[in-house]
VONUVEX-15589 format. One record per atom (N, C-alpha, C): residue in three letters; atom name; y negated, z negated, x. Coordinates in steps of 0.2 Angstrom, whole numbers, plus 5000, padded with zeros to 4 digits. Each point is the difference from the previous one (the first is absolute). Layout:
BEGIN
R   type   atom      Y      Z      X
R    ALA     CA      Y      Z      X
...
END
This chain:
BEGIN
R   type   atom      Y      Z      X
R    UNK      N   5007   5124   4957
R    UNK     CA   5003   4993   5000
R    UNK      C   5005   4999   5006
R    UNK      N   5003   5007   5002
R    UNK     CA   5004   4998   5003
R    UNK      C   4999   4999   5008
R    UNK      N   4995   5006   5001
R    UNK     CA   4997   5001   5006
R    UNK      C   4995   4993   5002
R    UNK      N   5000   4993   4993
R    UNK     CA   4996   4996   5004
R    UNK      C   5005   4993   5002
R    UNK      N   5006   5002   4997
R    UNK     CA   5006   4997   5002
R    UNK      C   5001   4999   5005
R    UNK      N   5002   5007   5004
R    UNK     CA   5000   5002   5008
R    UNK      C   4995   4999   5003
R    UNK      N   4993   5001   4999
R    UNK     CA   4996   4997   5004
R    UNK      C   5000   4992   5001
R    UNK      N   5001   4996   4994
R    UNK     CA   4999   4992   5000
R    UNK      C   5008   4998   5006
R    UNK      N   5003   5005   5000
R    UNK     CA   5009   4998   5004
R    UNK      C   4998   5002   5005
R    UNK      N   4995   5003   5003
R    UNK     CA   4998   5004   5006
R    UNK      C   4995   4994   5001
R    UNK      N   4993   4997   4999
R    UNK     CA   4997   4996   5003
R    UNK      C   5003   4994   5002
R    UNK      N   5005   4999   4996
R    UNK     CA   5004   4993   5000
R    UNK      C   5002   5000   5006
R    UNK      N   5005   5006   5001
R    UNK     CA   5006   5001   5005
R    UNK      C   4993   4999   5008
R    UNK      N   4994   5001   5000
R    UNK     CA   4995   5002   5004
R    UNK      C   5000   4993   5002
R    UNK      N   4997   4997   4996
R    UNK     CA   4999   4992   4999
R    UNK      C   5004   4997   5003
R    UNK      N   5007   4999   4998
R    UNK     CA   5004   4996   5003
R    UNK      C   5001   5003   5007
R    UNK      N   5002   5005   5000
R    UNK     CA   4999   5003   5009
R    UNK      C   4994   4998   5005
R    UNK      N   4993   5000   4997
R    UNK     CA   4995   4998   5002
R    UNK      C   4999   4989   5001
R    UNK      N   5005   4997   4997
R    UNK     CA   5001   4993   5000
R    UNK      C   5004   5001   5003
R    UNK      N   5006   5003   5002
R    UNK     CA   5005   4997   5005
R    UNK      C   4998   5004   5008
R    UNK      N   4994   5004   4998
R    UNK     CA   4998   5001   5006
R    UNK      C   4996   4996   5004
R    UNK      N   4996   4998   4997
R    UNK     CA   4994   4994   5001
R    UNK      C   5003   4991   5002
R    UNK      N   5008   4999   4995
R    UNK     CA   5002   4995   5000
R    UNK      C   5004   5002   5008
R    UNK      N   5003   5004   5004
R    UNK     CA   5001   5001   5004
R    UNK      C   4996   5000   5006
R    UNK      N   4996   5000   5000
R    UNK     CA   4993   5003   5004
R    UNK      C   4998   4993   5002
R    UNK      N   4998   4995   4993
R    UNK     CA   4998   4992   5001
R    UNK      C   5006   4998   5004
R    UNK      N   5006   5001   4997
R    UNK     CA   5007   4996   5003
R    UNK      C   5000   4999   5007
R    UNK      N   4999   5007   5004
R    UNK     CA   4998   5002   5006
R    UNK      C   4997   4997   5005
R    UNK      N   4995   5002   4996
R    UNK     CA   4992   4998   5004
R    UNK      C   5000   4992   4998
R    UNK      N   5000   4996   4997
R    UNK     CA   4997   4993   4997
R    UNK      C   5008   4996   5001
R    UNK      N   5005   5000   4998
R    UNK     CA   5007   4998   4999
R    UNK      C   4999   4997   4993
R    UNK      N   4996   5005   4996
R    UNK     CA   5002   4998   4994
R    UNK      C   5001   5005   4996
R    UNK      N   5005   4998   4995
R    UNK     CA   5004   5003   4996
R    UNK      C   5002   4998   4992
R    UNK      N   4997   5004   4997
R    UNK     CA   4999   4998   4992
R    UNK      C   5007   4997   4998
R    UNK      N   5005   5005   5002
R    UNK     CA   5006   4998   4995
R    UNK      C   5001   4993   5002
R    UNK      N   4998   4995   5007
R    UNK     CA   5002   4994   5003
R    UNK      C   5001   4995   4992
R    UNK      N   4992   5002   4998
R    UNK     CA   5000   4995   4993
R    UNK      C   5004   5000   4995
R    UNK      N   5005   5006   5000
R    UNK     CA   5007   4998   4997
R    UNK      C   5006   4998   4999
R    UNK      N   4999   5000   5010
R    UNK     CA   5006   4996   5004
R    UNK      C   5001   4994   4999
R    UNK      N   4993   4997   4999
R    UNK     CA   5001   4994   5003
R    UNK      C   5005   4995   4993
END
C-alpha cells in the first residue's frame, strides 16, 4: 500500500515536470503559453 503511494507521488511529480517542460518548449518555439489563458 505504501510503496504504491510513492510510486503514484513519483509519476505525478514526472508528469507535471514533463507538462512544464513541453509547455516551455511551445512557449519558445510557437510564443504560446498555456498559463496565458489564466491571465487573461
Amino acid at each position: 500500500m505504501g510503496s504504491t503511494i510513492v510510486y503514484g507521488a513519483i509519476s505525478l511529480v514526472i508528469c507535471v515536470a514533463y507538462f512544464l517542460a513541453v509547455d516551455h518548449f511551445l512557449m519558445d518555439s510557437q510564443g504560446l503559453d498555456f498559463w496565458y489563458l489564466f491571465r487573461k
